[in-house]
Every structure is written in C-alpha cells, then in structure tokens.
N, C-alpha and C positions, 0 to 999 in steps of 0.2 A: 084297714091300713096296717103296713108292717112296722114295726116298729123295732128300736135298735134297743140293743144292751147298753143300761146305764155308764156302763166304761168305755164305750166305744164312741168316739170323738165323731159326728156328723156334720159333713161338709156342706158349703155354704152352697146358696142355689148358683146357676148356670144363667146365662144372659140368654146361652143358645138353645133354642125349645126343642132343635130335632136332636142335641147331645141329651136333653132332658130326657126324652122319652126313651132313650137307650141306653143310658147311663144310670143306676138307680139311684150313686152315690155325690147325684149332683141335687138332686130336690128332696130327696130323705122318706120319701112316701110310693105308694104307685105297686100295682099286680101284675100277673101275664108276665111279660117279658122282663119284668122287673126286677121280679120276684124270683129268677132265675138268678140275676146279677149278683143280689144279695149273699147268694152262697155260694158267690165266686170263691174259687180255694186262692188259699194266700201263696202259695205258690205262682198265682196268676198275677199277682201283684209285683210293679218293680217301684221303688222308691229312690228317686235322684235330687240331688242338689245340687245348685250352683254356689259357690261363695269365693269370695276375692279374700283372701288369709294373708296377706303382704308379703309371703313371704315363707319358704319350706328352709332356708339355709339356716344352720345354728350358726350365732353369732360366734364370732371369734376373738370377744371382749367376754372377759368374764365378770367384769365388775359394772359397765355401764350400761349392760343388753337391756330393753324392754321386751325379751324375747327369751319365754320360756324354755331352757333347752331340749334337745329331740323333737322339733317340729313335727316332723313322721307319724311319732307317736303319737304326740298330743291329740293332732288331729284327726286320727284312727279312731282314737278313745271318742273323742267326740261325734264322729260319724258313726260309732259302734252303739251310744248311747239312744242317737235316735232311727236305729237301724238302718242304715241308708246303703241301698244296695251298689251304687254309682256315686261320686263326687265330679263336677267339673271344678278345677280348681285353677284360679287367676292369678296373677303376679307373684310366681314362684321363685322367682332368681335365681333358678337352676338352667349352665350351661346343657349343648347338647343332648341329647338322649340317652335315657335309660328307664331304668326300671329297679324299684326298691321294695323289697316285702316284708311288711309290720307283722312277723309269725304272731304276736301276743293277741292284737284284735284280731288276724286272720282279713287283712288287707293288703294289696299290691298300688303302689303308685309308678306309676307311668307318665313321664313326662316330657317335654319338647321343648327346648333352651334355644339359646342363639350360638351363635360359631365360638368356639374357644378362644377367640383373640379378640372377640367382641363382648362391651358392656352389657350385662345380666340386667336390665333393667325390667324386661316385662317377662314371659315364661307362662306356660301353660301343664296342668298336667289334669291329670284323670284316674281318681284314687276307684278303685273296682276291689269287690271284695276276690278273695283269691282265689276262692272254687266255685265264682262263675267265672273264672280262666281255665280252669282246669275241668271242669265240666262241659266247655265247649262252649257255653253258653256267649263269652264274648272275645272276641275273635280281631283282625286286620287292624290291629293296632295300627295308625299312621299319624307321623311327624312332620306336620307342613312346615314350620314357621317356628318363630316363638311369641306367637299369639294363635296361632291354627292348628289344634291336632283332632283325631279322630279313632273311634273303633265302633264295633259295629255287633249288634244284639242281635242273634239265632234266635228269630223265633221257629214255632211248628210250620204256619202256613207261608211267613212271612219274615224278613227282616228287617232292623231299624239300626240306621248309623247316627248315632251322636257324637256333633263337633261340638267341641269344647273352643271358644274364643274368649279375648282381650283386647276390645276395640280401645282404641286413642282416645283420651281425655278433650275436651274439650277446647283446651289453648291449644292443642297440637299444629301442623302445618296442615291445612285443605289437600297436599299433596298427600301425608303422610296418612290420611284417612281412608281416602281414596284406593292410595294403594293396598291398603287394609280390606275393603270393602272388594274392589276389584280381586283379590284373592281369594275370599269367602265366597263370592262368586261363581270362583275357577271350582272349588274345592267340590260345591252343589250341583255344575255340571259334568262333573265326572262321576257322581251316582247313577245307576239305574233308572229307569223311567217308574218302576214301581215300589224300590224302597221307602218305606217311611223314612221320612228325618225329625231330628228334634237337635234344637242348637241352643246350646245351653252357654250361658257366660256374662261376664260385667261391661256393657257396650257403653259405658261413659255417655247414655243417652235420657232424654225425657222425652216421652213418645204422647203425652199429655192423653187427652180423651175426646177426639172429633172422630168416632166412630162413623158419624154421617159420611163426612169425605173418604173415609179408611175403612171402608166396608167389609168385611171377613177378614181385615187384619189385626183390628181391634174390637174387645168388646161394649158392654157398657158401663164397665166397672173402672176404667181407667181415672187416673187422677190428675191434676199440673196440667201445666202447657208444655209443648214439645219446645226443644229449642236444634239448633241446626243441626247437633248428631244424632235427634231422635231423627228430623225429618231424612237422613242417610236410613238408617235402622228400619223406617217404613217403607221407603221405598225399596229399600231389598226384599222386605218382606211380601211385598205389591209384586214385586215381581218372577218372584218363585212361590206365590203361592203359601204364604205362612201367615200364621197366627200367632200373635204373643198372649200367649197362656196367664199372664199375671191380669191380665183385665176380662177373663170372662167368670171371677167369683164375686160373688159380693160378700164382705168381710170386712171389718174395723179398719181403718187408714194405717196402724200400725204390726197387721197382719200380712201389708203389702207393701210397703216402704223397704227398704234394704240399706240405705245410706244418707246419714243426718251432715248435712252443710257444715264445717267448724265453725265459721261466722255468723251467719242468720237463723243458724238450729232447726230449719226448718227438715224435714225429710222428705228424702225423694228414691222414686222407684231408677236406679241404674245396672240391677242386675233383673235377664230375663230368663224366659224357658221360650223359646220359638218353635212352633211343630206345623206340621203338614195339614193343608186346611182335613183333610181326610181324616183325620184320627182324634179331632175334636171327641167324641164316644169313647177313647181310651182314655184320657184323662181322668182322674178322679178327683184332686186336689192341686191345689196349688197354695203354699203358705209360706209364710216367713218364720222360721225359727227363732225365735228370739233368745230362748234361754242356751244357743249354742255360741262358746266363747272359745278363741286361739287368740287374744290379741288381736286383734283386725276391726277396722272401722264400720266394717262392712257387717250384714244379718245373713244369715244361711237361710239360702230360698229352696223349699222344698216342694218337691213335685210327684203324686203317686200317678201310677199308670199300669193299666194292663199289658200283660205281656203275655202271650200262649210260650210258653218255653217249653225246648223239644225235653224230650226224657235223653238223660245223659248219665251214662254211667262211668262213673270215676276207676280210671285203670288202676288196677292192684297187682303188684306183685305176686304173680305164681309160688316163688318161689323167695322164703320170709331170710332176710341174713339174721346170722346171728353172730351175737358180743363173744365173739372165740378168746378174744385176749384174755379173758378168767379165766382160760386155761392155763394161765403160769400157777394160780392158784391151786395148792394141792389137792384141796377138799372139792373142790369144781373140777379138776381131772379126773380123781378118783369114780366121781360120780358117773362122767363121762366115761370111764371106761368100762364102769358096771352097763349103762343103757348098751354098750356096743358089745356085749358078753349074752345080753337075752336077745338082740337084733340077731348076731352070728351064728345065735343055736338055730336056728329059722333059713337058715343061707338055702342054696340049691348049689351042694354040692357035687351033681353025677354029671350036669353038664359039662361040656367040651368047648360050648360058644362061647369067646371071649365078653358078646353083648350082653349074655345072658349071665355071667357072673359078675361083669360090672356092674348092672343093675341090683343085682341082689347087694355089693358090695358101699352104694351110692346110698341107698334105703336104708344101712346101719349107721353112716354117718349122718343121714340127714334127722331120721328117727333119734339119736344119739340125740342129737344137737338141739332139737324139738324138746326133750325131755329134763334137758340138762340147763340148759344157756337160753336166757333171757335175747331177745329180736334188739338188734344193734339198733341203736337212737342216734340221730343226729346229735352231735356235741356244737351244739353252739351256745354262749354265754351273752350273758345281756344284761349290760345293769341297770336298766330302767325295769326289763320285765321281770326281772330277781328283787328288785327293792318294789315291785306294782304297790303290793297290801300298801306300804310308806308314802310311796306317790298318790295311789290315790285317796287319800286322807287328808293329803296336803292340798291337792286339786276342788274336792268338798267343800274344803274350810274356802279359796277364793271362788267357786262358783256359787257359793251361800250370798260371797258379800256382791259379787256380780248380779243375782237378780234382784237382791233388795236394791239393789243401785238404777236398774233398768224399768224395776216396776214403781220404785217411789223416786226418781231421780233430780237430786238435790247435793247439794254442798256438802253435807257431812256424809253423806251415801256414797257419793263418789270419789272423798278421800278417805272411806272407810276401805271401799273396793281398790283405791291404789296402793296402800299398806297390803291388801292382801294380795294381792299383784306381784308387789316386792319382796314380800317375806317368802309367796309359791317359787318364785326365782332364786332364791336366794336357798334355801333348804332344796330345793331339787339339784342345785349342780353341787352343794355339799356334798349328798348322797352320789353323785356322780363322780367327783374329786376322790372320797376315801373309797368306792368300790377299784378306782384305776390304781389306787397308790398300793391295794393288797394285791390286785393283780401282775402290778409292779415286780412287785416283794417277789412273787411267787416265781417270775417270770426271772430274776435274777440267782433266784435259788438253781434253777437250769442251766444256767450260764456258768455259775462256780463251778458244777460237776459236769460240766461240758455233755450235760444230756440235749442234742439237738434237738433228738425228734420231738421229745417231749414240749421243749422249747418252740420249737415253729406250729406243733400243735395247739399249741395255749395261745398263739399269738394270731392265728387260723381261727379260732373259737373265738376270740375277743371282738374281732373284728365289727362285730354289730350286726346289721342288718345289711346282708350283700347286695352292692349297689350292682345289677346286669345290664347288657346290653338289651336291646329289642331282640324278641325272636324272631328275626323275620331272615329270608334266605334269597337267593336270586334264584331264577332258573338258568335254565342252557343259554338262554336268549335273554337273560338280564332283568326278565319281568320281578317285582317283588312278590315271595307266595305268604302269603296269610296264615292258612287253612294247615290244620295239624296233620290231617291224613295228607296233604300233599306236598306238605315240608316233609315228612317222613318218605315218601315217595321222590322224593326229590336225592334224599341224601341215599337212600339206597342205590337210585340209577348212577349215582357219584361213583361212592365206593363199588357198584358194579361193575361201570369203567374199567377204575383205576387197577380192580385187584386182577383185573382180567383184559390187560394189554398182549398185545400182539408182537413180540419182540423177537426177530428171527435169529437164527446163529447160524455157524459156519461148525458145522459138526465136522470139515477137516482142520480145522485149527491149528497149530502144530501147541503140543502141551510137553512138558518139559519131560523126561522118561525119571519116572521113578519105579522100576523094576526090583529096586533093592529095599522098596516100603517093609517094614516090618510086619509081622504075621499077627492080627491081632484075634482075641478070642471071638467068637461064634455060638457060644451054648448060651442056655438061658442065664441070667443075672440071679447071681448066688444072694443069700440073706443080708450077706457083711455089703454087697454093691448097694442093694436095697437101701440099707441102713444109711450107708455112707451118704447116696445120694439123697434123702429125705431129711439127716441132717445141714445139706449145701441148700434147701427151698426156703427163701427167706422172708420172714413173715412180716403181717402188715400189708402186702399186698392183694388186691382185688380180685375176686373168685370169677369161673367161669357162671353158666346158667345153672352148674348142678346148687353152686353156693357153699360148696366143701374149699374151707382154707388151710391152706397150712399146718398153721396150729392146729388143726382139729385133728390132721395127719399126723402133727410130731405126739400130741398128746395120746393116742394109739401107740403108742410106742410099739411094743414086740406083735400085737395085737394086728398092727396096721403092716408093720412087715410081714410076718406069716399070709394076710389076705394079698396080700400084693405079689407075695413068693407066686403064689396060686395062679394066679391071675395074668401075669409078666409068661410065666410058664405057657402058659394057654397060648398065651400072643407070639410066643416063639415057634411052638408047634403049628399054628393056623398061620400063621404071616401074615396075620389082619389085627387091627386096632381096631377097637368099639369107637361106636361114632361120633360119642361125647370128645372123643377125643381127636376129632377132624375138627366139631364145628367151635364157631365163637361168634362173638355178641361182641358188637362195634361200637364203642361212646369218640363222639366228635370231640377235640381238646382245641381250643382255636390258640393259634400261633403267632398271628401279629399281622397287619392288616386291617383290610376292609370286612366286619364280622359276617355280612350278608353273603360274600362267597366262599361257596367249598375249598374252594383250592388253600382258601388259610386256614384249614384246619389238618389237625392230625388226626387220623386214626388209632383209635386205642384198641385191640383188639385185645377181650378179657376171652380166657382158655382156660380149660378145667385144668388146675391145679393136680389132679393126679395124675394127668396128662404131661404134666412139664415134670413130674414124678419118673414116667419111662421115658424122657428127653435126656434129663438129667444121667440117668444110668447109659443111654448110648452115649450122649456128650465123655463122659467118664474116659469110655471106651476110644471113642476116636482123637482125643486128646494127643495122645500119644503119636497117632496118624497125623497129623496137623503138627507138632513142633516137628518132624521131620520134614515135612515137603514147604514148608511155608519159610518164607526169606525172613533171616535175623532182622534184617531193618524193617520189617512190617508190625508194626506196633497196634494196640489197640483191640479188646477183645482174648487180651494173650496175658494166660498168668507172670508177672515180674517187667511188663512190656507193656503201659499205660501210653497214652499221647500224650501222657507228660514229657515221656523222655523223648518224645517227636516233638516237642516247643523246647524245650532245655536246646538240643541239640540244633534247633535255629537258632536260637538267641546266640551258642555260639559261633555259629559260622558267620552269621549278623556280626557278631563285636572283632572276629578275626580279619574279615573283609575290611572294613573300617579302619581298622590298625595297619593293613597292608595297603589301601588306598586303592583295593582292587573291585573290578564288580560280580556281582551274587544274583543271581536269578533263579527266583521260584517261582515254582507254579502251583499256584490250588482248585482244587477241579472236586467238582461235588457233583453228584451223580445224582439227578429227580429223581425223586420217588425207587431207591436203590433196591433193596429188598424188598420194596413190594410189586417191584418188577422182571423179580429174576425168573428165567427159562427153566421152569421144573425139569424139563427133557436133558439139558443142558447139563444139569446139577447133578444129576442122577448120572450119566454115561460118564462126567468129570469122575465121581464119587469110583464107579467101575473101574477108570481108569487107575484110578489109586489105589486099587486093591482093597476097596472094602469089602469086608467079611460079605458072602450072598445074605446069610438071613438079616445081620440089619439091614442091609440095605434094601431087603424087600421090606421089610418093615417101616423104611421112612418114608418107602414111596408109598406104602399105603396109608399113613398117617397124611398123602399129601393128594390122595385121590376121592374124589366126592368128598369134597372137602364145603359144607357153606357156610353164610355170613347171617346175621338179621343183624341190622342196626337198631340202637337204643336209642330214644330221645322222647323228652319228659313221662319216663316210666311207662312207653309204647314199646311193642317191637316191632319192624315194619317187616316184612317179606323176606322169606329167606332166598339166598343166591348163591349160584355156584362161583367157586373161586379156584382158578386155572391157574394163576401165574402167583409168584412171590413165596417166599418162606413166612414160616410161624415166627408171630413175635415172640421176646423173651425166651425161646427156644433156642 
C-alpha cells in the first residue's frame, strides 16, 4: 500500500466506486493506475471555492460598520491563505460590471451587478487569481444577471466553464425562483455539447439525502431533508445531468455544513459545487473551510479538482522602459553619458545607410540606459498594502479569538471574538484615516506651488486598486470575442480599416495662388536647429518600440547633437528615413460609450521619439511657410492663436447680438476620423503647390511610405499593417 506524508491532509472516501478506482485521492490506498495519480504534479491541481461574504462594498459609516474595511483585500488575504485558485463569490452589492485587481495577494475580482438605477441587493462575482488571466488559462468572462455570471477554464484536451450563482431564499416569490432557475437553464444551454461544467454558489436550498429517488444527482453522504428550493436545485440537476459534489464524501456533519440557522442553531448545507455527471474522477475533495473568516455568516466551501492546464507562457516585454526622469539628477546623467561615450566608440561610422546608423545610434541609448537607469515601476500607492506588516498583525490577533470561538463555541468565546471584531475595525480604518490625511498634506503641498503634474500624479497613485471594465470587444457583426488572440485580431482589422480609408479628391480643385511664398532653406539641419529642436520635445511622454525618451535625448546633450548632425545629414543626402521612424505601436484609449465597441475608442499611436526629433526640425522650417499662406482667423495649432481666442470671440459676438436684439448663426462641423483620414496624395501635390523646398518634401513622403502599425493590448503585439492614409500623430 502507498502511503501519504504525515503533513499531507487525506481525503475522505468516495460514495462513487467507479470515481474510486480512478481517483486515488478519494479512498487514500490502491496501485497500477493509482499509483500514477498520486504524483500527480500540482500544477494539475485547481482549488475552488464557493462562499456568500454579504458583501464586497466598504461601508460608508465609519463608526457603526460591522465590516472590516477594503473588503477586496480582506478577502484576497483570505483566499491567499488557503491558496485558492478561483472564488465564486455571493451577495456582493456591487452594481454593474467590472473588474478590480488586489496587486498585493496577486488576485483579480470580476463581478456582475444589477443596472445603476436599480437596488444592489444580491450581486455575484468570481475572485480568479491574476496570472491564470494573464496566462490564458481563464478566459470568456460573462455577465448574465446579478445572480448569473461565468468564465471558462483552458484546459490541454478539454475546457470547463464555471458559473458562479445566487439563487432566491426561500420566502421569495415562486415566480421569482423560477425565473431564477429558467435562466440558469438558458445559461447551460448555450454551452457546448462537450464542455465540462461545474456551478458553484449559495442556492438558498436543502437537497436533504434520498439518493434512491436522485440517482447520480446525489450521493450517499447527504444530510437533512430537502425543502421546496432544494426539490427546484434537484431537478435541475436531473435534468442536465449534474451531481452535487458536497454529498459524495463522507466527513464530520461540520466539514459539510456551510450555514447555521440564527434561531434553532441548527446547520444546514446551502452552499454547493454542482459538476457534470462525467467528471465525478476529477474531483478530489470537497470541504468546508471553517477557519476562513470575512465577516459572513456563511463557511467557505472548498473544492480540489484536476485540471490538465495548457502550458502558457506569460508575454514580456522585448523591450524593458526605463525611469529616464533620474536624469535631471546630475550624478545619474553624468553616468549616462559616460555609458554613451564607450557605446559611441563602437558606432559604424563609414556607412552611408541612414538604417544602418540609426541602429548603431539606437544601441548607445538603449545599452546607456541598461547600464545606468533602473526599469520604470508602476507608481501605484496603497495603504492597506504599505501599512500589510500592521494589518496583518491586527488580523492574527481577531482570527486567534475567531477559532477559539468556533472550535469551543460559548458565551465568553464569542464576546471574546466580538471585542476582537471591533477593536480589528477600529485600528484598521485608523491606519487608513492617518495614511490619507498625510496624503492629504502632501497633496496640498502641490497645490500651493501650483506643481500639476506632480499633483494629478499623486492623485493617479492614490487611487487604490483600479476599478476596469470587462475586456471583452464586439465584432463587425456584434458577436462578443473572449479569446485574447482574437480580440487582438479584432482590433487590428479596426485600426486596418480606419487608417486605410478610401477617400477620393479632385486634384483640380482650385487652391488659392501663392506664388509669392517665401524661399525656405533646403540643406541639411545645422547643430543650432538640432539643438533648438531637441530642446522644444517635451518630456514625460510615451516612447516609441525603440523605448528612447526624451530625456535620455536631452541628457546627451552635445553628445546627442553631434549623433544626430550625422545621421539628419545621411537622411538628407539619401531622401529616405530609417524605418523606426515610419512605424508605431497602437494602444486603444476608450472615449466614452459603450466599452465593447471599437469605434469609442481612440488611437494612441506611440512613435520613436527621435523621429519626432527630424519632425521637429522640418516643423521649424515650414513654420514660416504656414503663417504666410494660412488665414489670420484660423486659430488652433498656431503659435499666439489658441481656440481660446476662437471662444472669446463668440462669447462676443454672442453678447453683441443680444444687446442689438439681432440674430447670429453658427455653425460647428467636426470632421470623423480628420487626420486619420487625410489623402497622403493630396497633401503632398498641396505641399508642391506651396513651394516646399524638393528635399523636404521628399523626405516627408518618405517618412509616409511603407509606413505600419501593430497594435498593443495587455502587453501582446498583434500583426503588423500597412497604413495608406492619414498623417503622424503628435508630428
């Protein structure tokens, strides 16, 4: 016989003899195929729970709560403690949908509310740890209800969708159950004919133990008698095919209880795990938590199960950012410009190709920056996970007086554990009170010296833990896409579209004659343009794919001029731009709307920063060209000439009209998608028309030919794509 390691917890037998013989972690003994099981890798393992926590919203009483604050948390911590790879989670009070991520335990909650003008009474969510989201492993989140949501488990040969419910209490309306029930219904036939399912949640039901009549729905381990929403509960089960998981172990009446009566104390099973008669062999446990506490009347019902999960490799960044703003620091620049002094001796200087010197020039800032500057971190601040060591000390001391309370439970045990109850509430939003009031402090300190940025930064970082939308997207045809590789395909075919419309023109147009345009220069861009234009790039904004900002440019000072001299030279001679400096990399910014379709979003398109470097020095140049041919009253885009003074100058012709008793008609006309539909053909013969100097202008057309795109999204890059039509951002 095999036999287990003293610390390793052995599960109770199995009711079911053909689960025994294939499961080895149901009768604890057994060879041959058994004996295989046993060393199962724990990677094969997933561990779920269901529990009803009343409750995720932090009260908005500070003195009368029974409700520890940062719900999130708390229950993180707790599902963290007994490793739980999934939570179904019941009576959340959370409107509508989103998604919140606990970074400290490394949990995401996902959850499914009722409509914003409707009562938050019941609420469902699904806490999933956060790199089985990011490892693919789980997938098609969906928001039925706010008692029905679901997502769905990647395995190797096979997948499994678990729904997460909140059936109706037992005083409810027969209609009100019904329609409960008839949705759960809907939900199971719109699966596959070969998914597994597993339906986890608090069905306000007793399913009691008449196994005889409930044949493969129950086992023999059930407890009670059923009462009228167990017999709803079985008959669903009867008729799709399911098994409730809590009556095929046998184990202690307190290892399978979940909810004690306030008046007759008696305990009864109303939370379950329901699965596919087929998968009875995946299970490995089923138990009640007892020693896990949030405040809730309810027990955390835990469930182990195999799982073949595919091999999933977590996207990384090619290309690492780094914390450039040290570079206002002396001693951090200096350093920086020694790494760029051994990089430069290394250059390839006898080349002619502009490609072939960018690159070599790309590899002293990036090697620089590698050697000098620490990889940018997220700034985000948290005062629960900054005060943890404090928290969880104070957590300790009430989950001490919680199990003497549960394991010896009597009068003094359980006004021992409500003092500590109220003292753990009382010292945790303390520690939350003086962490905001320095915040405060800090936060007003920006205000007096009118420093914004720094101000909306601090106020950006505080925020806690960012509440998201669902990722989920439409297609062309409305359908919702799940699946990462096909949301990312999805957005590309978007921005493919858009950036590459079909938009005809009238190449005889009549255009105004400007024959008398000034004569502007044509040679390459001297050191003083260089300089000038490198101190106008202004920092703090987002780097192209090379990952060179700004600052890492201005901190090169003479260094970054002279390479550039070099290089700007090359590009004037050749009339071609290196390619880094066609393409960019697309992040979606969504704009207001409905978040599932593309068309509310905006395109962010990030561009190599050295690139907006030789934009910069033609902009310079044709500046000059542009306040001649361009009308005094076009505002906006124009130095001394804001669309401020295009609102000023309604307001008055507004308050003139008014005074004269006469009428004023405007008109506002916004053009879709304006610059990312303009006719390159168009722009270019315009540009001719105005007497731009030949070599820039062969030079902007070639910054605008084989020009592509790849879009960004959750640190993928999807397919790159040519882009035909529209001008450079920020260019």
């Amino acid at each position: 016989h095999l036999k287990y390691p003293g610390n390793v917890p052995q599960a109770s037998r199995s009711d079911n003899s053909e689960s025994c013989t294939q499961a080895v972690c149901l009768n604890g003994s057994g060879g041959g195929k058994n004996a295989t099981q046993i060393k199962r890798n724990k990677q094969d393992k997933l561990k779920l729970v269901t529990w009803n926590i009343r409750t995720l919203q932090d009260s908005k009483s500070q003195n009368k709560s029974n409700i520890t604050p940062r719900r999130t948390a708390i229950i993180a911590r707790e599902l963290n403690r007994y490793n739980v790879d999934i939570a179904a989670l019941q009576e959340t009070h959370l409107k509508e949908n989103g998604q919140i991520e606990e970074v400290g335990e490394g949990y995401t909650f996902i959850w499914s509310g009722c409509k914003p003008e409707e009562d938050n009474y019941y609420g469902v969510a699904i806490c999933v740890k956060t790199r089985l989201i990011r490892n693919g492993t789980i997938s098609h989140q969906t928001c039925i209800n706010d008692r029905i949501m679901s997502i769905r488990i990647n395995g190797k040969r096979s997948s499994t969708t678990l729904i997460c419910c909140y059936a109706p209490t037992l005083p409810s309306n027969l209609n009100i159950k019904e329609k409960f029930y008839e949705e759960l219904r809907n939900t199971i036939r719109t699966l596959p004919n070969n998914q597994k399912l597993v339906i986890a949640g608090d069905f306000n039901a007793r399913v009691g133990k008449n196994n005889t009549v409930w044949r493969n729905v129950l086992g023999n381990y059930g407890i009670g008698k059923e009462n009228e929403n167990g017999l709803l509960l079985l008959q669903l089960c009867s008729e799709n095919k399911l098994t409730i998981v809590n009556t095929l172990f046998k184990q202690k009446s307190k290892y399978k209880t979940t909810w004690q009566h306030p008046r007759s104390k008696m305990w009864h099973i109303l939370d379950y795990f329901l699965i596919s008669n087929n998968m009875k062999s995946d299970i490995l446990r089923c138990k009640v938590m007892r020693g896990a506490n949030c405040d809730t009347d309810h027990q955390m019902l835990k469930m182990e199960m195999t799982c073949n999960k595919p091999k999933f490799h977590n996207p990384k960044s090619k290309n690492p950012k780094y914390n450039s703003e040290l570079l206002n620091e002396e001693a951090v620049k200096n350093q920086f410009q020694e790494e760029m002094r051994k990089e430069m001796n290394l250059l390839d200087t006898v080349s002619d190709d502009p490609n072939v010197t960018w690159m070599g020039i790309k590899q002293v800032y990036t090697k620089a920056a590698k050697n000098s500057l620490p990889k940018k971190e997220k700034q985000q601040e948290d005062w629960f996970n900054e005060n943890k060591t404090s928290i969880e000390e104070i957590l300790k001391t009430k989950q001490g007086a919680y199990e003497q309370y549960i394991n010896r439970p009597n009068e003094t045990n359980k006004s021992k554990y409500k003092e500590a109850r109220s003292n753990c509430q009382k010292l945790i939003r303390d520690i939350k009170d003086k962490w905001w009031i320095e915040r405060t402090k800090q936060m007003q300190l920006f205000i007096d010296k009118n420093d914004t940025y720094n101000l909306y930064r601090s106020i950006h970082a505080i925020t806690g833990a960012p509440i998201r939308p669902l990722n989920t997207i439409q297609s062309k045809t409305g359908e919702i896409i799940h699946d990462k590789t096909e949301k990312l395909n999805r957005w590309t075919e978007y921005f493919e579209d858009l950036y590459n419309q079909h938009n005809p023109i009238n190449l005889h147009a009549q255009i105004t004659d400007f024959s008398n345009s000034p004569t502007l220069k044509d040679d390459c861009p001297t050191k003083n343009e260089i300089e000038k234009a490198l101190m106008q790039l202004k920092n703090k904004k987002s780097p192209g794919v090379d990952t060179i900002t700004a600052e890492m440019l201005k901190a090169g000072e003479h260094l970054t001029v002279d390479m550039f001299a070099h290089l700007f030279n090359q590009i004037w001679t050749s009339q071609t731009v290196p390619q880094d400096y066609r393409d960019a990399e697309i992040v979606a910014i969504h704009k207001k709307g409905d978040r599932s379709k593309c068309d509310n979003y905006r395109g962010i398109s990030l561009l190599s920063i050295s690139g907006k470097l030789l934009s910069r020095v033609i902009y310079n140049r044709l500046t000059v060209l542009a306040e001649e041919v361009l009308s005094d009253t076009q505002c906006g885009f124009r130095q001394n000439k804001s669309t401020t003074d295009m609102v000023f100058s309604i307001r008055q012709l507004i308050e003139k009209t008014l005074e004269q008793n006469s009428k004023l008609c405007i008109a506002f006309i916004d053009f879709t998608k304006a610059f990312d539909s303009v006719n390159r053909e168009s722009l270019f013969k315009t540009l001719e028309y105005l007497k731009c100097p030949p070599t820039i202008l062969a030079i902007l057309k070639s910054m605008h030919e084989n020009t592509k795109a790849t879009v960004k999204m959750e640190n993928e890059q999807g397919t790159a794509f040519e882009v035909k039509t529209g001008v450079r951002q920020g260019c």
